[in-house]
N, C-alpha and C positions, 0 to 999 in steps of 0.2 A: 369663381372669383374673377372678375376683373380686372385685366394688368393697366395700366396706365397707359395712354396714349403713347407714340411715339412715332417719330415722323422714317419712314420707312426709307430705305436706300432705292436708287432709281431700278438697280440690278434689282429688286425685290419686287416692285410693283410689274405685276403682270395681269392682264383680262383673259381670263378663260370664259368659253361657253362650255356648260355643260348641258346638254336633252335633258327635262325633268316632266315628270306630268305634270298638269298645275294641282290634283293633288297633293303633290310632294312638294310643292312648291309652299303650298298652300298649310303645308304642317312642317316645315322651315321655317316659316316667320312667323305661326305660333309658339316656338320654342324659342325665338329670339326674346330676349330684355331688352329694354328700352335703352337705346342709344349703342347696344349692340350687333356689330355688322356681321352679313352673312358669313366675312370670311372668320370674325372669333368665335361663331357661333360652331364652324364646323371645326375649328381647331377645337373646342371644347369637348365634340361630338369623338374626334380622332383621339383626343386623348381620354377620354371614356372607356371605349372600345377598347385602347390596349392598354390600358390600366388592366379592364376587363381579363382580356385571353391571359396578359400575364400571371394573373390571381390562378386562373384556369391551368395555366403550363405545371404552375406550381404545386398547386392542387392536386392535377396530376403526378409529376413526381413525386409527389410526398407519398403518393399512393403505394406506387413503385416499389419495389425491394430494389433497393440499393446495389447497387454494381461496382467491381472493380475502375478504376479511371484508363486503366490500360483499355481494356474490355469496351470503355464506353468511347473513348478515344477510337479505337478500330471498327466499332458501330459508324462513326462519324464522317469516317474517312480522314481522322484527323494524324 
């Protein structure tokens, strides 16, 4: 989904280069929608991803046999 335009603060707007093949360049803006820029395209991509691993974290501990919080506290170094 697409958020609505909004005019970004000056602290916000930044140019990065990043090295890409033009392969990857080149399956970058195949993934793009129409009038979607590269940077919403990779926040979309970023939040995918860890939607993703969190599903996975979770999945994993469901897994899990459950532990004391003392116990998982002193795992943690907490």
């Amino acid at each position: 989904m697409m958020q609505a335009a909004s005019i970004p603060k000056q602290d916000e707007i930044a140019t990065k280069r990043v090295a890409i093949k033009p392969s990857t360049w080149e399956a970058l803006s195949n993934l793009r929608k129409p009038g979607e820029t590269f940077d919403d395209l990779l926040v979309s991509l970023i939040t995918a991803e860890q939607r993703q691993r969190l599903i996975q974290d979770l999945d994993t501990a469901a897994a899990e046999p459950s532990i004391p919080w003392s116990k998982a506290a002193k795992r943690l170094g907490l």
